[in-house]
N, CA and C atoms as an extended XYZ file, in Angstrom:
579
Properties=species:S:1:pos:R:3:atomname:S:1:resname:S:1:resid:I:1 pbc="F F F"
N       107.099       60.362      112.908 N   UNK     1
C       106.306       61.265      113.707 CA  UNK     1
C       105.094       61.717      112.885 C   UNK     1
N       103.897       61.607      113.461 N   UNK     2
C       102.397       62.245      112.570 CA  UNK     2
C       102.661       63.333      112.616 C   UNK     2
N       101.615       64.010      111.939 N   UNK     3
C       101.015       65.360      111.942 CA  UNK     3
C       101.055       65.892      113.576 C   UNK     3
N       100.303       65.089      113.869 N   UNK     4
C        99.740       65.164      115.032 CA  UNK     4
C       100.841       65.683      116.444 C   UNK     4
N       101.469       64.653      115.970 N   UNK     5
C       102.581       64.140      117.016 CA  UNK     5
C       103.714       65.667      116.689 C   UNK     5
N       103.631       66.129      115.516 N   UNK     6
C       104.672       67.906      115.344 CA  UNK     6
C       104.166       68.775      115.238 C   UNK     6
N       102.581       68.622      115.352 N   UNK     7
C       102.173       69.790      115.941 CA  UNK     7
C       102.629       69.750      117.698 C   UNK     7
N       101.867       68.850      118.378 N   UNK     8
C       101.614       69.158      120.019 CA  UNK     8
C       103.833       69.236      120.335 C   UNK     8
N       104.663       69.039      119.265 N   UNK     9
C       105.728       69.299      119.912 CA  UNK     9
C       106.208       71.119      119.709 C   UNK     9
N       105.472       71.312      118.387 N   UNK    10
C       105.895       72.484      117.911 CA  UNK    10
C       104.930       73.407      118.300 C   UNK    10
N       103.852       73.550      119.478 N   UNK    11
C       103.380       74.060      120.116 CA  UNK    11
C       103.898       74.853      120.948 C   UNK    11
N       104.555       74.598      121.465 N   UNK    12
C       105.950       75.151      122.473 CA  UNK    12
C       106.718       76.138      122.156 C   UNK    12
N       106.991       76.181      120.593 N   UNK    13
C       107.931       76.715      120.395 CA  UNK    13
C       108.015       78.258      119.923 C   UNK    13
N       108.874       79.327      119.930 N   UNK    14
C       108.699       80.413      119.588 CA  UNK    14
C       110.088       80.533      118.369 C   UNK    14
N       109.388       80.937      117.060 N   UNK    15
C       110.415       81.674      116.211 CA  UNK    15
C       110.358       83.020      115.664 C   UNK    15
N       111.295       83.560      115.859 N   UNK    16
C       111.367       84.990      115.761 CA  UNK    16
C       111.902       85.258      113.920 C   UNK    16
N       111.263       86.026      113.138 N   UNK    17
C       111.083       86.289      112.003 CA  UNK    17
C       111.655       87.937      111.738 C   UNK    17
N       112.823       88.259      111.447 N   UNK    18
C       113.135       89.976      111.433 CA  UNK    18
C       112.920       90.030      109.331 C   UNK    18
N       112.236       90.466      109.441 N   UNK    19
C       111.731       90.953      107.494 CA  UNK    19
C       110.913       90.706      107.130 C   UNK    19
N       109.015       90.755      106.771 N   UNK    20
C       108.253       90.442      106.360 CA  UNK    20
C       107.820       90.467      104.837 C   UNK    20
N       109.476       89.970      104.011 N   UNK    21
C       109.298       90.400      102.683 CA  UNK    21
C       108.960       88.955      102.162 C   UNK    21
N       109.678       88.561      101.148 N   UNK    22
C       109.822       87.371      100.020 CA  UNK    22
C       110.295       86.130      101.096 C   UNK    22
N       111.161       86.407      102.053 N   UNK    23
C       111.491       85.496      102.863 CA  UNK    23
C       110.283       85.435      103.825 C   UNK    23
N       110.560       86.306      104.648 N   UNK    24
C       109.880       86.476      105.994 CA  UNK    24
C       108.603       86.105      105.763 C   UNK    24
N       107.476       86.284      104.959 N   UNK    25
C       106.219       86.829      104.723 CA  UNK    25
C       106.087       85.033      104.362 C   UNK    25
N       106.848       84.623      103.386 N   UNK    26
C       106.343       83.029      103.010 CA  UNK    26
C       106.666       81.869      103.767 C   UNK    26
N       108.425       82.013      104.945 N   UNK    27
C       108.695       81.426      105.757 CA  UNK    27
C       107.485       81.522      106.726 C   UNK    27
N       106.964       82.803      107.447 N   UNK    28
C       106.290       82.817      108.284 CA  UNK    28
C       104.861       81.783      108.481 C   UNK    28
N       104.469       81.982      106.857 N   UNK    29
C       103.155       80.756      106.312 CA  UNK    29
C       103.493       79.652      106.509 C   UNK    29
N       104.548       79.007      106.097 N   UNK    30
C       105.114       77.568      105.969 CA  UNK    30
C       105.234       76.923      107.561 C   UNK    30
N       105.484       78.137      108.246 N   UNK    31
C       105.605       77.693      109.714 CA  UNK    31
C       103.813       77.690      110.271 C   UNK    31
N       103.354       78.262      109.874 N   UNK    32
C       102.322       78.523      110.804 CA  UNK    32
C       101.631       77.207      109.607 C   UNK    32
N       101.317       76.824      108.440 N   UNK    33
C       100.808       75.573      108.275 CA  UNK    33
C       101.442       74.470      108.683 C   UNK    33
N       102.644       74.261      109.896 N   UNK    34
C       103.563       73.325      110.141 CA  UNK    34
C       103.013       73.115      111.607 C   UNK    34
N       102.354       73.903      111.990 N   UNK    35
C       101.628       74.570      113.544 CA  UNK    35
C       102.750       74.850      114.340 C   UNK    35
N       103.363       75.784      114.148 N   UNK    36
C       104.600       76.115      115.367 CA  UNK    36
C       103.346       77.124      116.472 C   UNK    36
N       103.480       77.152      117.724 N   UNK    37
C       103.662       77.439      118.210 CA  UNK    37
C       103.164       79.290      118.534 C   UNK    37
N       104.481       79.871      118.323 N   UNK    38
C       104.187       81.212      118.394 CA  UNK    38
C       105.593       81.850      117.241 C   UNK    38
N       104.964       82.946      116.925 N   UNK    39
C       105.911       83.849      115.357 CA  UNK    39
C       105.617       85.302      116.018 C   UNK    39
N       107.400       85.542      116.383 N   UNK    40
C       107.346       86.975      116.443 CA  UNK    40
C       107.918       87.500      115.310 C   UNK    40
N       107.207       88.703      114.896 N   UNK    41
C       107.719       88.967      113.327 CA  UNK    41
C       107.951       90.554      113.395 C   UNK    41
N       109.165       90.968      112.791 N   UNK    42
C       109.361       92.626      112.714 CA  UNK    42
C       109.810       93.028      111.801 C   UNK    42
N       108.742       94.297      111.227 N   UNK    43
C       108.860       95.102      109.834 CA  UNK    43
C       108.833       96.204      110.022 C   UNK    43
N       109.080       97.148      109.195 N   UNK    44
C       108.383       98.325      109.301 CA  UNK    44
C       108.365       98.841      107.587 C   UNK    44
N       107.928       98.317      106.792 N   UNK    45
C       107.346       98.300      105.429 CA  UNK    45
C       106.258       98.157      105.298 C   UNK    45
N       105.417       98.621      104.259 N   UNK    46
C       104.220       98.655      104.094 CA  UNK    46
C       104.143       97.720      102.671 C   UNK    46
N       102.869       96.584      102.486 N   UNK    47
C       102.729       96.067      101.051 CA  UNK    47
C       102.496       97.007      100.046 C   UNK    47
N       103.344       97.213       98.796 N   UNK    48
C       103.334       97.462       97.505 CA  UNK    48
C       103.346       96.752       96.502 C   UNK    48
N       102.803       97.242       95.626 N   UNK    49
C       102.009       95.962       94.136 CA  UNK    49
C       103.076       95.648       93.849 C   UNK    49
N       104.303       96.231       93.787 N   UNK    50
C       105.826       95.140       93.177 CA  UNK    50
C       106.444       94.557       94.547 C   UNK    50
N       105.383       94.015       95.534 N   UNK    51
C       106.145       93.389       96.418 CA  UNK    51
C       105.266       91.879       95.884 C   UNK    51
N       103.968       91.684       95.318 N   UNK    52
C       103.046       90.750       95.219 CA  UNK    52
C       103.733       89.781       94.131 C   UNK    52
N       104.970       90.125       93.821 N   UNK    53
C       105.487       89.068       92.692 CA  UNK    53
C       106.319       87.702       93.753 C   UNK    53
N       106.260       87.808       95.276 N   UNK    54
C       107.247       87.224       95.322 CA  UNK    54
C       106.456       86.839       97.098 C   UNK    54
N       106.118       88.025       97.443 N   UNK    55
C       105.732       88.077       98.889 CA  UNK    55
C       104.222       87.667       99.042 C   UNK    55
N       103.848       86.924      100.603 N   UNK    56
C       102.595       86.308      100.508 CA  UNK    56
C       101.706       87.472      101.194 C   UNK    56
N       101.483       88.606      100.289 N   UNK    57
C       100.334       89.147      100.314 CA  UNK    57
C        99.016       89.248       99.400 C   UNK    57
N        98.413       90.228       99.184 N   UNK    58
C        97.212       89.970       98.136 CA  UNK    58
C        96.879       91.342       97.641 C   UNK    58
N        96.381       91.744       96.501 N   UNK    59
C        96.125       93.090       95.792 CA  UNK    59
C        95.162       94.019       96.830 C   UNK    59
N        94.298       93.587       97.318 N   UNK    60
C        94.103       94.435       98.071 CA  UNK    60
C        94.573       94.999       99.643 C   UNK    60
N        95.524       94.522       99.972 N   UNK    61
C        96.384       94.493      101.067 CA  UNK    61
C        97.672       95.892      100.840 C   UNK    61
N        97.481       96.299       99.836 N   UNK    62
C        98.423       97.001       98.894 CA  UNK    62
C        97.763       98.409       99.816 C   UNK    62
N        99.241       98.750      100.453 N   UNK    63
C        99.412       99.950      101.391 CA  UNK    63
C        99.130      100.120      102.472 C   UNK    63
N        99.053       98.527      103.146 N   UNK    64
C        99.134       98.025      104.592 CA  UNK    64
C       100.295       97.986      105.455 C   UNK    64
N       100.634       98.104      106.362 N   UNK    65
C       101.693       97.809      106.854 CA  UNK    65
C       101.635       96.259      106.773 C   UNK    65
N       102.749       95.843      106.396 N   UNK    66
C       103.469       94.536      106.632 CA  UNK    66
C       103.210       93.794      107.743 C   UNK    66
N       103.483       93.933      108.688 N   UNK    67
C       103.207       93.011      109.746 CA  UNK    67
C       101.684       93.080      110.524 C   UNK    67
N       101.176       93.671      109.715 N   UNK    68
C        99.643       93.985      110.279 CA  UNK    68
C        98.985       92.946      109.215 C   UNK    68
N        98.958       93.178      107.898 N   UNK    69
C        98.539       92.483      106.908 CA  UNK    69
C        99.039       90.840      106.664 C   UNK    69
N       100.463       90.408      107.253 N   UNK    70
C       100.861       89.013      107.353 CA  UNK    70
C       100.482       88.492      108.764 C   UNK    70
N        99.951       89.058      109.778 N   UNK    71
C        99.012       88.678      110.930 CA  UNK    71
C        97.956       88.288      110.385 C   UNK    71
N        97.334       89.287      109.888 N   UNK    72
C        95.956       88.974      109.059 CA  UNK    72
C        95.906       87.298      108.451 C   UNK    72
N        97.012       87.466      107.677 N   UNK    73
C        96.883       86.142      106.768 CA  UNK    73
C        97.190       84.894      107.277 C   UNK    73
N        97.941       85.316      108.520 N   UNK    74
C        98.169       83.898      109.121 CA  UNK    74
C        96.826       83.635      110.264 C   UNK    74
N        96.552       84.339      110.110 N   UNK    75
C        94.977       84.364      111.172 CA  UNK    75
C        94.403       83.328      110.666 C   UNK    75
N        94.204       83.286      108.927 N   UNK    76
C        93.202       82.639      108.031 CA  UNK    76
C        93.606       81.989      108.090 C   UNK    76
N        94.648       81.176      107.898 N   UNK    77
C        95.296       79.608      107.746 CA  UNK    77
C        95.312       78.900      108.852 C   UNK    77
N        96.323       79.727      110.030 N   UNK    78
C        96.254       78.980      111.526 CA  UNK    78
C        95.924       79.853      112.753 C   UNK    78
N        94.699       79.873      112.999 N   UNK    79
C        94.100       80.760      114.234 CA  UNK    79
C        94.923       80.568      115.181 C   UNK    79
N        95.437       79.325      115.693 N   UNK    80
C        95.982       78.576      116.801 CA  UNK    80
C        97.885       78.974      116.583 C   UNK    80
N        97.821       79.561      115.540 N   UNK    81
C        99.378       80.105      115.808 CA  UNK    81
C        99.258       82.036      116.809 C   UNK    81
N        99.965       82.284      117.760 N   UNK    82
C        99.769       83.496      118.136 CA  UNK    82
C       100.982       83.734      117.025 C   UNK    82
N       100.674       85.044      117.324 N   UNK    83
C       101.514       86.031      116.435 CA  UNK    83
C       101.371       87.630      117.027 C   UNK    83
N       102.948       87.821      117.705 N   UNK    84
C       103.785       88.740      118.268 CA  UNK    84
C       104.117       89.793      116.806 C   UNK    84
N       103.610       90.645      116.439 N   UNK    85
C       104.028       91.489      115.668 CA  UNK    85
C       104.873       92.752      115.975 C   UNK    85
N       105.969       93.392      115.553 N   UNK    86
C       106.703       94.505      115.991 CA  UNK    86
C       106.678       95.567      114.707 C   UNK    86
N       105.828       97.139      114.477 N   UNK    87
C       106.089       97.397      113.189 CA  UNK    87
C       107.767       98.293      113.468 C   UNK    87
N       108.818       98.051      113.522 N   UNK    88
C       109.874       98.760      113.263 CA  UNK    88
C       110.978       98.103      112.697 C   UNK    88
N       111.530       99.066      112.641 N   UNK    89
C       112.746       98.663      111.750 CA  UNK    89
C       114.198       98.244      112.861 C   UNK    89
N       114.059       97.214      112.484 N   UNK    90
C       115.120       96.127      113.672 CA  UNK    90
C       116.343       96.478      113.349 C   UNK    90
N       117.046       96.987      114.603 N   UNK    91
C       118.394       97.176      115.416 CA  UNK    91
C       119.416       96.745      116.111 C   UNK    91
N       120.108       97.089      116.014 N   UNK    92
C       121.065       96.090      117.088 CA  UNK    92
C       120.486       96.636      118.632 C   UNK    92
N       120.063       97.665      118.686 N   UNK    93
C       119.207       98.240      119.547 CA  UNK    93
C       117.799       97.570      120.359 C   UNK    93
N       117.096       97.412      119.476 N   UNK    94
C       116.085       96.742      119.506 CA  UNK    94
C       116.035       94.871      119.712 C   UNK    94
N       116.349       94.624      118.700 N   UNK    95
C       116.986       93.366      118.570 CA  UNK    95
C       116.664       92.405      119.340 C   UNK    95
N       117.460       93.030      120.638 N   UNK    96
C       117.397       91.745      121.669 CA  UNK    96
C       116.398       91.756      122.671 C   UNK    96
N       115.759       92.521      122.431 N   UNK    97
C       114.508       92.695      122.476 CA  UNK    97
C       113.152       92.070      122.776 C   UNK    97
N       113.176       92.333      121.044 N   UNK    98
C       112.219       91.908      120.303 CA  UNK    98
C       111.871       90.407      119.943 C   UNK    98
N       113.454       90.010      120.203 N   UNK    99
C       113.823       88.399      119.970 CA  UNK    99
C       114.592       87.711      120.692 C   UNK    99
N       114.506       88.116      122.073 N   UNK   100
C       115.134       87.322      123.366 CA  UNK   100
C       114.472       86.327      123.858 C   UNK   100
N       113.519       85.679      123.386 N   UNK   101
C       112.606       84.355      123.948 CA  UNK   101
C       112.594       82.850      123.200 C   UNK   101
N       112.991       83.711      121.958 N   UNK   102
C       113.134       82.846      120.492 CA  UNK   102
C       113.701       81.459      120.680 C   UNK   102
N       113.246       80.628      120.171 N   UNK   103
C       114.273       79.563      120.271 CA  UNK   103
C       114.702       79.931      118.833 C   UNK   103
N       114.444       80.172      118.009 N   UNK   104
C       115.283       80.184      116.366 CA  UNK   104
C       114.661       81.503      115.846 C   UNK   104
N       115.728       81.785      115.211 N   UNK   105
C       115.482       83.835      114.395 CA  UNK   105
C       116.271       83.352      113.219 C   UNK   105
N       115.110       83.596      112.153 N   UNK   106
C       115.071       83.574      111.006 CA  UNK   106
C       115.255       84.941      110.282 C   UNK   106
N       116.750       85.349      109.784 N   UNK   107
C       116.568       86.725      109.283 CA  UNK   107
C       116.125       86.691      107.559 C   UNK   107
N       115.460       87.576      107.297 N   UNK   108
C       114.582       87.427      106.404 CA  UNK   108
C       114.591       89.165      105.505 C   UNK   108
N       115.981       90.017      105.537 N   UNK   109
C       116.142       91.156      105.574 CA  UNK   109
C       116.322       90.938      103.466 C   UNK   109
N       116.470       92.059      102.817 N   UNK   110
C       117.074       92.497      101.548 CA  UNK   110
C       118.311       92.745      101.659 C   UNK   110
N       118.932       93.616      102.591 N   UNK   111
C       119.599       94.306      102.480 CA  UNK   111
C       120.958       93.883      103.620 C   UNK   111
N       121.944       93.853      102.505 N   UNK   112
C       122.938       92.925      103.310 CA  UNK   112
C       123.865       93.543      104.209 C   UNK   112
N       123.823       94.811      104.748 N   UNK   113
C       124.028       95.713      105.952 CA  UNK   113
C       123.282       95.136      106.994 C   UNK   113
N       121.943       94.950      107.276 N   UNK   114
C       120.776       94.514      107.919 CA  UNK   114
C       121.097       93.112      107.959 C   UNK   114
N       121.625       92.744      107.161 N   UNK   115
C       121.451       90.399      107.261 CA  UNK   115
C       122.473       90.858      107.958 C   UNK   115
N       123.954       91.462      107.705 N   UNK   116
C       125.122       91.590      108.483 CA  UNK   116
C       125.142       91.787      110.170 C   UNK   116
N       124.135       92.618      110.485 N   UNK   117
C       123.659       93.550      111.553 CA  UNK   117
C       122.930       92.308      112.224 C   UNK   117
N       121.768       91.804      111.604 N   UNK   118
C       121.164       90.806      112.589 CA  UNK   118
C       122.562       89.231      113.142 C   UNK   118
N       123.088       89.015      111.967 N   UNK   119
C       123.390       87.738      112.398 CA  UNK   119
C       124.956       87.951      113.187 C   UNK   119
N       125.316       89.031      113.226 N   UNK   120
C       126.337       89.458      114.695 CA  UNK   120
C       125.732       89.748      115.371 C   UNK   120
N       124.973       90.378      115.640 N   UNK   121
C       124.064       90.504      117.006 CA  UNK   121
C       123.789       89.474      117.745 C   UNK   121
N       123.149       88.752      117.018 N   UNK   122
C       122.136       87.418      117.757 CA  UNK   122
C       123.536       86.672      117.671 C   UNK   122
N       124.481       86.234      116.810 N   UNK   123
C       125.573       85.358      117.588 CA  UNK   123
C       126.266       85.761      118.730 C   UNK   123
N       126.399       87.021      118.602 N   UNK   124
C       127.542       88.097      119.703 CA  UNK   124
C       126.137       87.370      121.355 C   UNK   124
N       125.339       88.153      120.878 N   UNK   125
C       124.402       88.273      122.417 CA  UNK   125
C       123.498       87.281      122.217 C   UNK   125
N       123.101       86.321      121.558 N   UNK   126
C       122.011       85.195      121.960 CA  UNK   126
C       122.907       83.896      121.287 C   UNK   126
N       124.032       83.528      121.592 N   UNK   127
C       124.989       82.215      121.047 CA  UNK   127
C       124.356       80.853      120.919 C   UNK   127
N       123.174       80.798      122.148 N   UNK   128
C       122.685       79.582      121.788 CA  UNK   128
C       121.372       79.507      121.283 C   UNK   128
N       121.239       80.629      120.555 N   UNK   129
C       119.661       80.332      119.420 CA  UNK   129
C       120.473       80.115      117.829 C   UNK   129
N       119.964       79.475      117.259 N   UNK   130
C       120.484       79.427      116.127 CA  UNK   130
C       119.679       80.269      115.180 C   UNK   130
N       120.226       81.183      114.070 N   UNK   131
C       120.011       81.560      113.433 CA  UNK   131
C       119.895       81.480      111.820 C   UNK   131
N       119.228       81.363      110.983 N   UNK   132
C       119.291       81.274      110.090 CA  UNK   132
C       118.731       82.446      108.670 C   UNK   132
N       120.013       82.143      108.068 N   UNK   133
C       119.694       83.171      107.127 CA  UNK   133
C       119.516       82.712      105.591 C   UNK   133
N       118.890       83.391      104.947 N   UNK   134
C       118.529       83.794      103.377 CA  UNK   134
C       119.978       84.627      102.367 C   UNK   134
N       120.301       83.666      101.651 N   UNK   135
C       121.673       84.721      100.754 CA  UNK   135
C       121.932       83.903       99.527 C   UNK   135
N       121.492       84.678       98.411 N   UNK   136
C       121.341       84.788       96.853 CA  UNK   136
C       120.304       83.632       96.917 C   UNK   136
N       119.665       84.181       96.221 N   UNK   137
C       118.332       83.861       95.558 CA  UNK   137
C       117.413       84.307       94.352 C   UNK   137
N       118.319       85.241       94.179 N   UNK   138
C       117.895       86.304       92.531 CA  UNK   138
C       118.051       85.118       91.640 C   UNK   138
N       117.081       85.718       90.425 N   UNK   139
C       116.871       85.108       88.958 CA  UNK   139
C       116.013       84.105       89.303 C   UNK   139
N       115.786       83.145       88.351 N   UNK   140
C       115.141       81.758       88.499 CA  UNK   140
C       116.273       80.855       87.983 C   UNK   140
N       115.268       79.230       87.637 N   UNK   141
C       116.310       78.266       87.345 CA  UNK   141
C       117.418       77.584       88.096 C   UNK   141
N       118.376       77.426       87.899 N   UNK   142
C       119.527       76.592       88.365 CA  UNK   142
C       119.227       76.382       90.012 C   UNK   142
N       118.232       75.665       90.395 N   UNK   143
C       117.736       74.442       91.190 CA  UNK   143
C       118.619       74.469       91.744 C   UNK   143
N       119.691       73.257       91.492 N   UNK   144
C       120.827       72.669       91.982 CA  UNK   144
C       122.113       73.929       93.037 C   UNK   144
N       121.736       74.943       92.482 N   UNK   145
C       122.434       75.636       92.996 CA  UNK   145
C       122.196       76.070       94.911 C   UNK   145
N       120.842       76.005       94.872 N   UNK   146
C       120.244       76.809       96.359 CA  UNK   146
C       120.540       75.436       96.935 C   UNK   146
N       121.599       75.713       98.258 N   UNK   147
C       121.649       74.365       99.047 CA  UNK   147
C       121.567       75.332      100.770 C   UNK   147
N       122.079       74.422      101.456 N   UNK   148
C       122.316       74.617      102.922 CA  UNK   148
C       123.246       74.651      103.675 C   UNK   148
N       124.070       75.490      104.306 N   UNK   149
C       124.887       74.658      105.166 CA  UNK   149
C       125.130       74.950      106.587 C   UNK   149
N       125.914       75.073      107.350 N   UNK   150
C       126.006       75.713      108.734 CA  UNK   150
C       127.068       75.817      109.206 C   UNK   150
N       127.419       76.735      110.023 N   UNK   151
C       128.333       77.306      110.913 CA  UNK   151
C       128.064       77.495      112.017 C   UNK   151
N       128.265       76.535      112.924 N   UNK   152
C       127.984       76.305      114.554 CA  UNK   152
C       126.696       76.850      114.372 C   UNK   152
N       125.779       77.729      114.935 N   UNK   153
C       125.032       78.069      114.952 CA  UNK   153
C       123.990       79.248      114.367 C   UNK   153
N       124.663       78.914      113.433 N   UNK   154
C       124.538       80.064      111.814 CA  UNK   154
C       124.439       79.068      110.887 C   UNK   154
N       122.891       78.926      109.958 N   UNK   155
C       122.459       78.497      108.875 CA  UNK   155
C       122.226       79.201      107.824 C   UNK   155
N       122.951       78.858      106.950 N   UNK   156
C       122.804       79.492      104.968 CA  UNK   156
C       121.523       78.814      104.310 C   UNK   156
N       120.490       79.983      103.868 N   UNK   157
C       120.130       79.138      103.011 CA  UNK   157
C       120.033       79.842      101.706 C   UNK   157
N       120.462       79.666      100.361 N   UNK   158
C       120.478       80.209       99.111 CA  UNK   158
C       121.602       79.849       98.550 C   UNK   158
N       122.009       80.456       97.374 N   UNK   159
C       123.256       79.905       96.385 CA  UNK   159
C       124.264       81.105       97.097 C   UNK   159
N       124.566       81.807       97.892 N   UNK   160
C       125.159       82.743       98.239 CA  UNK   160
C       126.037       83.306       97.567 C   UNK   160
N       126.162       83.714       96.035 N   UNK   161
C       126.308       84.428       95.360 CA  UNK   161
C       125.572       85.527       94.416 C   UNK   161
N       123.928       84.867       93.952 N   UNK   162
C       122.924       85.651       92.798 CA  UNK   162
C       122.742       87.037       93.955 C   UNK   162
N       122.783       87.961       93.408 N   UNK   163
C       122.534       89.140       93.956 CA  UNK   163
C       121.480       90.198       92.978 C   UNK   163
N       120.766       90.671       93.386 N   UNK   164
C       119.549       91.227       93.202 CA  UNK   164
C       120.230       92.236       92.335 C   UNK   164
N       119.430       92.537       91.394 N   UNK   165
C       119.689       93.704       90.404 CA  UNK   165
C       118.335       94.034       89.347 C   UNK   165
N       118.731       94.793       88.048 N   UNK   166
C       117.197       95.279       87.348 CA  UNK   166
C       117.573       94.453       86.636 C   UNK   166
N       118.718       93.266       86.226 N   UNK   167
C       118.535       92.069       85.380 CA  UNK   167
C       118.688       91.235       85.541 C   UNK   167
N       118.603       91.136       87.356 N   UNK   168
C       118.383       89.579       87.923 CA  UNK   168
C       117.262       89.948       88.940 C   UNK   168
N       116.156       89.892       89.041 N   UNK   169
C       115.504       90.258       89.503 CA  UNK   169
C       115.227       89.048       90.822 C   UNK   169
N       114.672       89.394       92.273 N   UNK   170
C       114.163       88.236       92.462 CA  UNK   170
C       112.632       87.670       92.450 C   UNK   170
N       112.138       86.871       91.855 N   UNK   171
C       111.102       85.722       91.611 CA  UNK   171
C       110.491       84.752       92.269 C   UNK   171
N       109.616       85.049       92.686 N   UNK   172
C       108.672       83.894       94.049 CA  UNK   172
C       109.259       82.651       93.685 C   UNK   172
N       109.499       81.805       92.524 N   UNK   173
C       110.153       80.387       92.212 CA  UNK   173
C       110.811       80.322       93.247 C   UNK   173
N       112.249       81.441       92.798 N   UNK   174
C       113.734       81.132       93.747 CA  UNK   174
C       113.432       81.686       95.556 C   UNK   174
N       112.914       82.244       95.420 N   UNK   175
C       112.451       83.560       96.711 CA  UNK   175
C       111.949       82.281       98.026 C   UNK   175
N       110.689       81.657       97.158 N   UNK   176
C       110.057       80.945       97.840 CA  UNK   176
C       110.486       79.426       98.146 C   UNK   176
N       111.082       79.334       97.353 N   UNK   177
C       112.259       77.659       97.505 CA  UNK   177
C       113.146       78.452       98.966 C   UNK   177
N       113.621       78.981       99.078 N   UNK   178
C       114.690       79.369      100.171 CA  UNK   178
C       114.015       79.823      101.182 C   UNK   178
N       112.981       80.744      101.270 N   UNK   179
C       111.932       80.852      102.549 CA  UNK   179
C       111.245       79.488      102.801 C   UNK   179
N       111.611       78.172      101.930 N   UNK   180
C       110.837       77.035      102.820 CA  UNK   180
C       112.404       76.392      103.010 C   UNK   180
N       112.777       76.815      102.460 N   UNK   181
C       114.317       76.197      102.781 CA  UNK   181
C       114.749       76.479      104.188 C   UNK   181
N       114.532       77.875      104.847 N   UNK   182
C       114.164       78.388      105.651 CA  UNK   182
C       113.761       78.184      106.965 C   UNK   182
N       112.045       77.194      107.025 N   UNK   183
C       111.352       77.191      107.332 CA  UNK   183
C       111.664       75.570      107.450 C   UNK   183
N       111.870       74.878      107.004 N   UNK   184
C       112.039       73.607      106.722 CA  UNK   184
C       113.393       73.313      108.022 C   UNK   184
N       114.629       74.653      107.760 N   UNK   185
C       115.314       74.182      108.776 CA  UNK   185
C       115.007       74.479      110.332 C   UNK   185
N       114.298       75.408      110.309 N   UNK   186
C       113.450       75.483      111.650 CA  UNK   186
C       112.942       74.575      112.370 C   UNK   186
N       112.369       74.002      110.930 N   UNK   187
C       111.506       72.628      111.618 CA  UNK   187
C       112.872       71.266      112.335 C   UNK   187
N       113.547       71.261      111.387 N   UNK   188
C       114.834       70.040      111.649 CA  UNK   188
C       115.031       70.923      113.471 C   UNK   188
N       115.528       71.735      113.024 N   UNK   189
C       116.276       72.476      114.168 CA  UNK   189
C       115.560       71.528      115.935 C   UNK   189
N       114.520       72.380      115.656 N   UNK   190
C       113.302       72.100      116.737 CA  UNK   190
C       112.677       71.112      117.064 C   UNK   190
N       112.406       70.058      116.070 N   UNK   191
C       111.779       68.521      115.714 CA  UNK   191
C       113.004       67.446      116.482 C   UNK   191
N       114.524       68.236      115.869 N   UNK   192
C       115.231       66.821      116.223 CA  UNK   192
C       116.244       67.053      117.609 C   UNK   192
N       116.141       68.772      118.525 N   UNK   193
C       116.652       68.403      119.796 CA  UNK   193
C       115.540       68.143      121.122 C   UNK   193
């Protein structure tokens, strides 16, 4: 299949993005230089200078809201992607919402209350979107470790053990391997039904 030929298919398509951090923020790029379609994305964080080690923002973007400032940036790369922005903080409330059109929801959260929260939700009440998630990705190095796998309609992507701390920090290397890891299965997802 060309370029050509996955863009005009991935035109069509809508993926829903809940976290505009290290995941969300670099998955969201990878898709929109892939030409999907349409990206609904929901934050309610604002960019800070210790978010720029990992997340695709820029120094002067520093004390923007998040999903205002990763609109921005995907503007510059792909005009022709729309982009559905939500600034709040996603709910089981909200949720279905915000991401009832989706063909694929990419959770893209820190905080593993919130990854917990999105990916029962969307299995409980949206069974046939597949979801995919981000889990361990702290430190750098050991490559071999970040793989993939799936559960009916639930995708892993990370070593699902490294867990974030002040001496495992996470690092655009590992951060950004798994937000295209991410992004990459979106594409399989969508490309091959």
């Amino acid at each position: 299949m060309t370029f050509e030929e996955i863009k005009e298919k991935l035109k069509y398509n809508i993926v829903g993005i809940a976290g505009a951090g290290g995941l969300g923020s670099n998955c969201a790029v990878s898709l929109a230089r892939s030409g999907i379609g349409k990206l609904i994305i929901a934050d309610f964080d604002v960019v800070s200078e210790n978010n720029l080690n990992r997340q695709y923002y820029f120094y002067e973007q520093i004390g923007q809201i998040k999903v205002f400032a990763l609109k921005d940036n995907i503007e510059k790369i792909n005009p022709n992607v729309q982009v559905e922005i939500h600034n709040v903080k996603v709910n089981e409330e909200n949720l279905t919402d915000i991401f009832a059109n989706c063909d694929v929801i990419v959770e893209a959260f820190d905080d593993a209350n919130a990854k917990q929260m999105l990916i029962e939700t969307v299995l409980l009440e949206f069974p046939e979107i597949p979801v995919i998630s981000g889990i361990g990705m702290a430190g750098f190095g050991n490559n071999n470790s970040l793989k993939s796998r799936q559960i009916d309609n639930l995708y892993i992507c990370g070593d699902e053990k490294s867990e974030v701390s002040e001496e495992n920090p996470p690092l655009a290397p590992r951060v950004n391997i798994v937000a295209n890891m991410q992004a990459n299965l979106v594409l399989d997802i969508l490309l091959n039904n």
